[in-house]
LORO-413081 format. One record per residue (C-alpha): residue number from 0; chain; x, y, z. Coordinates in steps of 0.1 Angstrom, whole numbers, plus 5000, padded with zeros to 4 digits. Layout:
// residues N
<i=NUM; ch=A; X=X; Y=Y; Z=Z>
...
This chain:
// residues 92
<i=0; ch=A; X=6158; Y=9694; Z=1282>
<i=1; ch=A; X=6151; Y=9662; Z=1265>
<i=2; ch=A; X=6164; Y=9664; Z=1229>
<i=3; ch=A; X=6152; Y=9638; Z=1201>
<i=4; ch=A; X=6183; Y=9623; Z=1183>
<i=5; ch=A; X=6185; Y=9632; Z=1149>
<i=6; ch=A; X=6202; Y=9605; Z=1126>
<i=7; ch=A; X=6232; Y=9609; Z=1102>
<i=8; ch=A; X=6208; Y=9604; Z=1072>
<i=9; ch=A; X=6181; Y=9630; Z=1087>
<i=10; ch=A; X=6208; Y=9659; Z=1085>
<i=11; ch=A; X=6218; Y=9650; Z=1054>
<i=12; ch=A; X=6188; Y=9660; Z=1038>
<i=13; ch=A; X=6193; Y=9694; Z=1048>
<i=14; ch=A; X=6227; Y=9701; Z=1052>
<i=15; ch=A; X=6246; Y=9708; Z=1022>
<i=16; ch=A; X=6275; Y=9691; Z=1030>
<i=17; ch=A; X=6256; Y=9658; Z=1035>
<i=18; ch=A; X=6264; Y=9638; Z=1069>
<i=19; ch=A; X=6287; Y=9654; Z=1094>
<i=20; ch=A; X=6318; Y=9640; Z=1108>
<i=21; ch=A; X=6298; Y=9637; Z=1143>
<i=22; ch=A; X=6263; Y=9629; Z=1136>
<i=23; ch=A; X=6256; Y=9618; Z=1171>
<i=24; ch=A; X=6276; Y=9649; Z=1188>
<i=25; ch=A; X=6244; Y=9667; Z=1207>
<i=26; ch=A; X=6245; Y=9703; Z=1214>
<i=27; ch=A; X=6256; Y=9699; Z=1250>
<i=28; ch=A; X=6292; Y=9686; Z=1235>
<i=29; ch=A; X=6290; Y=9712; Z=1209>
<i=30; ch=A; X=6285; Y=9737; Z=1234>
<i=31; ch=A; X=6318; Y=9720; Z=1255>
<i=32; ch=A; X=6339; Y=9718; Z=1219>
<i=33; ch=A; X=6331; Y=9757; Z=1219>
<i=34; ch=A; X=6344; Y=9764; Z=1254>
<i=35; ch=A; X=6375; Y=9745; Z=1252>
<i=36; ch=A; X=6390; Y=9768; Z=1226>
<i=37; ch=A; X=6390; Y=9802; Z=1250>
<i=38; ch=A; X=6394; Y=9783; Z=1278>
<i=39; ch=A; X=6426; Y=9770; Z=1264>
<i=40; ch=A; X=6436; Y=9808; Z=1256>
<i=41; ch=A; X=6430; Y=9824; Z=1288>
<i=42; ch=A; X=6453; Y=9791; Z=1303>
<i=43; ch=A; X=6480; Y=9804; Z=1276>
<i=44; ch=A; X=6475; Y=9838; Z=1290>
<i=45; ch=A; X=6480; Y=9831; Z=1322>
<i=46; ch=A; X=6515; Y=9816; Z=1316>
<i=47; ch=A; X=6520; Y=9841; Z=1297>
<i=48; ch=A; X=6515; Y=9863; Z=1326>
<i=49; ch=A; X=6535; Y=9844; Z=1354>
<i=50; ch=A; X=6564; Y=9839; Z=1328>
<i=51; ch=A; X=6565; Y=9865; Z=1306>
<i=52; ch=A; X=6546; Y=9898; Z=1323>
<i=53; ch=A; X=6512; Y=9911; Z=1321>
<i=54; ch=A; X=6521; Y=9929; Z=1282>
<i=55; ch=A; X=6529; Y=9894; Z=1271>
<i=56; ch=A; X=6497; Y=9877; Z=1284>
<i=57; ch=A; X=6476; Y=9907; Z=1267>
<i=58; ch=A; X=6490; Y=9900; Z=1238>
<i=59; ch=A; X=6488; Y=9864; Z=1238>
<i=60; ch=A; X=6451; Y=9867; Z=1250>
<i=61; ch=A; X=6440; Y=9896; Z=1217>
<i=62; ch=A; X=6454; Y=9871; Z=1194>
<i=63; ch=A; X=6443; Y=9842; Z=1212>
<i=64; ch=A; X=6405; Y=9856; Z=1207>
<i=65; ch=A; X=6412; Y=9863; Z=1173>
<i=66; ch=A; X=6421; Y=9830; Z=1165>
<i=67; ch=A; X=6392; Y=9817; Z=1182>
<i=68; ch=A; X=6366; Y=9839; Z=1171>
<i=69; ch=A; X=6375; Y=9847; Z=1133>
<i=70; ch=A; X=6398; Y=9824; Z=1125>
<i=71; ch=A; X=6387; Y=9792; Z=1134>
<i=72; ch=A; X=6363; Y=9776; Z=1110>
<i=73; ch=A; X=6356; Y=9748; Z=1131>
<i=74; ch=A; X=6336; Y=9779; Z=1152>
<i=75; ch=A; X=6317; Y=9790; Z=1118>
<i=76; ch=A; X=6311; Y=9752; Z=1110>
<i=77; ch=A; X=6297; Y=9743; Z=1144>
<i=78; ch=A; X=6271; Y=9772; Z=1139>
<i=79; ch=A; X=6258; Y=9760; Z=1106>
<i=80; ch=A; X=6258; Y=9721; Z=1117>
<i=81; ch=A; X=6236; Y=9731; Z=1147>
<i=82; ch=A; X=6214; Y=9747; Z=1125>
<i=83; ch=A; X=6214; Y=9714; Z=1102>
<i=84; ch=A; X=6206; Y=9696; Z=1131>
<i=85; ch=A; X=6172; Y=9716; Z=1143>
<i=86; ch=A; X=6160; Y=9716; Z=1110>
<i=87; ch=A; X=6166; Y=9679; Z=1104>
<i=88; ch=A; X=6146; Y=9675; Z=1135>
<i=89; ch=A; X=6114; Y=9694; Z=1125>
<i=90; ch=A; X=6123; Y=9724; Z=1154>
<i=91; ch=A; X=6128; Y=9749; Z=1130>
């Protein structure tokens, strides 16, 4: 897929937070930033597992996800900036 850039200063004027930290990170890198986060958890757990036991690693994994997926605003952020983005761009 072929996506049009969108500049800082296009996102701006629709994101309520002005220009992001990233302007030029595309949505194949947000998408990477996204997976790096369980990836890293299930890594944890797997230590976890080979030092620790399986009960450990269970443990570490539940509140590994929790983190990730509640916790973590930079998870809630991304979603909103990627919206920013597609409507800076006219593709919503």
């Amino acid at each position: 897929m072929n996506e049009r850039t969108t500049s800082p200063e296009e996102i701006a004027s629709v994101s309520p937070e002005g220009v992001p930290a990233n302007p030029w990170l595309g949505t194949k890198s947000m998408i990477a930033l996204l997976l790096m986060f369980p990836s890293a958890v299930i890594l944890i757990s797997i230590v976890f597992w080979v030092m620790l036991g399986p009960v450990a690693a269970v443990i570490a994994f539940a509140i590994g996800l929790v983190v990730c997926i509640i916790a973590n605003p930079t998870l809630w952020a991304m979603l909103q900036r990627a919206k920013d983005r597609r409507l800076a761009s006219g593709r919503e």
